[in-house]
C-alpha positions in Angstrom: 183.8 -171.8 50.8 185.6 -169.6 53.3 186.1 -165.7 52.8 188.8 -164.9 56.2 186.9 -166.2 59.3 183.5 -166.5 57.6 181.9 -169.8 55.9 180.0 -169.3 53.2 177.5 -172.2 52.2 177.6 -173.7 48.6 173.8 -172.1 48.1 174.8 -168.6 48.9 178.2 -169.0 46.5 176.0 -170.3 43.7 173.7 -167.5 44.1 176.3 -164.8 44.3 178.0 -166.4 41.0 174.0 -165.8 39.2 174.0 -162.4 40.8 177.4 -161.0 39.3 176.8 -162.7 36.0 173.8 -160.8 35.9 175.3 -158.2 36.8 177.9 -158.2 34.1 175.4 -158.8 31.5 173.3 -156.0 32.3 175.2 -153.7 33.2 178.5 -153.9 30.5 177.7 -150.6 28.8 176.5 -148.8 31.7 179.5 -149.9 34.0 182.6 -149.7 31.6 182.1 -153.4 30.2 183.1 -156.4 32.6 186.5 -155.2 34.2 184.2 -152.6 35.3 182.0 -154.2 37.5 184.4 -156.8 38.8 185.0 -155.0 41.5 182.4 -156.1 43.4 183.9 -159.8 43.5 181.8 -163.0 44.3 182.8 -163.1 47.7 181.4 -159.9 48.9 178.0 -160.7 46.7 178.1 -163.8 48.9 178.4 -161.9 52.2 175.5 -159.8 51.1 173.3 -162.7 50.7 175.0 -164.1 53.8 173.9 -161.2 55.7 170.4 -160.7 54.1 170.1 -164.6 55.4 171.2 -163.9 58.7 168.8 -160.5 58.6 165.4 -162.7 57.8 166.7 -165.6 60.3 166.6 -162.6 63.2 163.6 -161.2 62.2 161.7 -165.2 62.2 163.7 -165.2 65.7 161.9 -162.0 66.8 158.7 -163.3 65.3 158.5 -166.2 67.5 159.6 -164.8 70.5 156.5 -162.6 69.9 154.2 -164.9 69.3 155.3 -167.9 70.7 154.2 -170.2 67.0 157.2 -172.1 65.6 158.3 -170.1 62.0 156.5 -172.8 60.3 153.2 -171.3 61.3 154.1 -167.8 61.0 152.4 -166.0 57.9 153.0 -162.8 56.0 151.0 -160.8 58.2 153.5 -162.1 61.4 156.3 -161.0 59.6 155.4 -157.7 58.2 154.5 -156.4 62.1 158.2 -157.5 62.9 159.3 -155.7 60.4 157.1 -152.9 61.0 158.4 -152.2 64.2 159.2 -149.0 65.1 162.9 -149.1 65.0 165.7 -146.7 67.1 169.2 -145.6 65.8 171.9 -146.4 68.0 173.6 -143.0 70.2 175.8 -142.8 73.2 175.9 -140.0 75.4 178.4 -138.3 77.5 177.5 -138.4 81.6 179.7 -136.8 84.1 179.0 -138.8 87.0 177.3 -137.1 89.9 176.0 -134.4 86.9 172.9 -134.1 86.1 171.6 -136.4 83.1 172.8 -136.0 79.8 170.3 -134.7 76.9 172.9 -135.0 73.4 173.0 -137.8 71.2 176.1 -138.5 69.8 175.6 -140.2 66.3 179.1 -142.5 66.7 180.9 -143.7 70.0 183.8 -141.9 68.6 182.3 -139.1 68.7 181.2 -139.6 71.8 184.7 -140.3 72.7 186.0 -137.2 71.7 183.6 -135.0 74.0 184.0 -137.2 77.1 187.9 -136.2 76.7 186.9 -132.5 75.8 184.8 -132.1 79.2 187.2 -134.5 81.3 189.9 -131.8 80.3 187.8 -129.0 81.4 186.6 -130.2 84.6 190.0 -132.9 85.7 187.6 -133.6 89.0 184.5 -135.5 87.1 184.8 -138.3 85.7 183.1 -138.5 82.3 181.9 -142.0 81.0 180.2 -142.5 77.7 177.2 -144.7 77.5 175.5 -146.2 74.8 171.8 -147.3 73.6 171.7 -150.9 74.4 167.7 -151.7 74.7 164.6 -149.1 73.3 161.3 -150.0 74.7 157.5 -148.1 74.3 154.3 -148.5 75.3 151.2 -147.3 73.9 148.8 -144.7 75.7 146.6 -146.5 77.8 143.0 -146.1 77.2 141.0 -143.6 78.4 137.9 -145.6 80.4 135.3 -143.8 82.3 133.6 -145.7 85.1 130.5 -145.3 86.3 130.0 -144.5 90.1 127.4 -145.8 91.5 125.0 -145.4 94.9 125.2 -147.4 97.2 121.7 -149.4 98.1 120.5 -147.9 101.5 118.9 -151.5 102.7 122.2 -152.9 102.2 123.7 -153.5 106.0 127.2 -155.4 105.0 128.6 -151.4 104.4 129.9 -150.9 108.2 130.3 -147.8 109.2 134.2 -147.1 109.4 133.6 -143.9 111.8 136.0 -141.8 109.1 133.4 -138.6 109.6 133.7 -137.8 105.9 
């Protein structure tokens, strides 16, 4: 089936079918009876489930790029540290170029948008861009490690003296 641009597999139709007669069984009192809850229509249950598909298929994706093991070796555990992942909201800040570095997250590019042209208007010579969060990366701490210094053995002759007088 097709909903505007986007195909939507047989499975998925069948499964947002189940899902709304479900819903409209459980929910007739609570919702105002069936004309109630048909509002949400088949279609967009079906591009739920489409997108919960496409959702898991990124995260197996992720998974083995990680670990290099095809999905079919991947168990429970492999998935839950995808998912577990610390994760980062997407921002875009304002930079007036030759400025120094911007600090504000802006929560929507619009909004982002709106303060480049606000600062662009108050200072006509810089030129104000708005970027946005494209990649996040961390590292853990590395781990502390002390290291043992040792003497070096006097009857020992391969140290050659490098004349450094210290």
């Amino acid at each position: 089936m097709s909903s505007g641009a986007q195909i939507i597999p047989e499975d998925i139709m069948k499964a947002a079918e189940e899902a709304l007669d479900n819903l409209l069984c459980n929910c007739s009192e609570s919702c105002g009876g069936p004309a109630g809850v048909r509002k949400a229509s088949i279609v967009d249950i079906a591009k739920a489930i489409l997108a919960e598909r496409s959702r898991c298929a990124a995260v197996a994706k992720e998974a083995t790029m990680m670990t290099g093991a095809p999905i079919q070796e991947m168990g429970d555990e492999v998935a839950a540290a995808v998912m577990s992942q610390p994760k980062a909201r997407k921002f875009w800040m304002v930079y007036g170029i030759g400025q120094r570095g911007p600090t504000y997250q802006h929560s929507s590019k619009a909004l982002a948008q709106l303060e480049a042209r606000r600062l662009a208007s108050l200072h006509p010579e810089i030129v104000f861009v708005v970027l946005a969060a494209v990649d996040a990366y961390r590292t853990d701490t590395p781990a502390m490690q002390r290291i043992k210094i040792i003497k070096p053995d006097p009857a020992d002759h391969t140290v050659a003296d490098d004349g450094i007088p210290f």
